[in-house]
C-alpha angles and dihedrals in degrees: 000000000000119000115262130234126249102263092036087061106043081048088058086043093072091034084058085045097045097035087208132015150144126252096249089059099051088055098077090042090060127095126269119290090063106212121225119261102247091057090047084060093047096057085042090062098041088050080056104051078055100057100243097106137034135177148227114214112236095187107297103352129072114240102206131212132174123263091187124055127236083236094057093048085046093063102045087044092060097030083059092041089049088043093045101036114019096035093253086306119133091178089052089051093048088051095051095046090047087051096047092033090051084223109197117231087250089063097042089050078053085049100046089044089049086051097050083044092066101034087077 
């Protein structure tokens, strides 16, 4: 899987909320500036090239659908920011985030409890 751009990203965005759309539906969901449609169809093709994104034909459009899941990009997206930035060191990264955010002890026990949850 190889990281997406901006624009590419806020584009799948829309495709993960939306599950299936055209082109013409994901333009106003985007954020302003809104981009031309043509450039819109650009970046979709190019999504698809990638293998993010496939289609179904409706007569003569492309109704579009995502191939990979927001979860599994989720996952690449934060396994290359802990590699890049936190020297492939989670630990290091919470800690990072508790320091910037000022969590309180009451959201790092939250944390701590979410974490054993899903452990099992």
């Amino acid at each position: 899987m190889i990281k997406l751009a901006k624009r590419e990203e806020q584009i799948m965005q829309v495709f993960w909320d939306l599950n299936k759309a055209f082109i013409r539906d994901i333009i106003p969901l985007l954020p302003d500036p809104k981009p031309h449609y043509n450039s819109v169809a650009t970046i979709v093709k190019i999504l698809a090239e990638k293998g993010f994104l496939s289609f179904e034909t409706a007569g003569n459009m492309h109704c579009f659908f995502p191939i990979i899941s927001r979860e599994e990009y989720q996952q690449f997206a934060l396994k290359d920011i802990v590699s890049q930035y936190f020297d492939n060191s989670y630990p290091r990264m919470l800690a990072f985030f508790a320091k910037e955010q000022k969590l309180s002890d009451k959201e790092l026990d939250e944390i701590v409890s979410i974490i054993k949850k899903e452990k099992i």
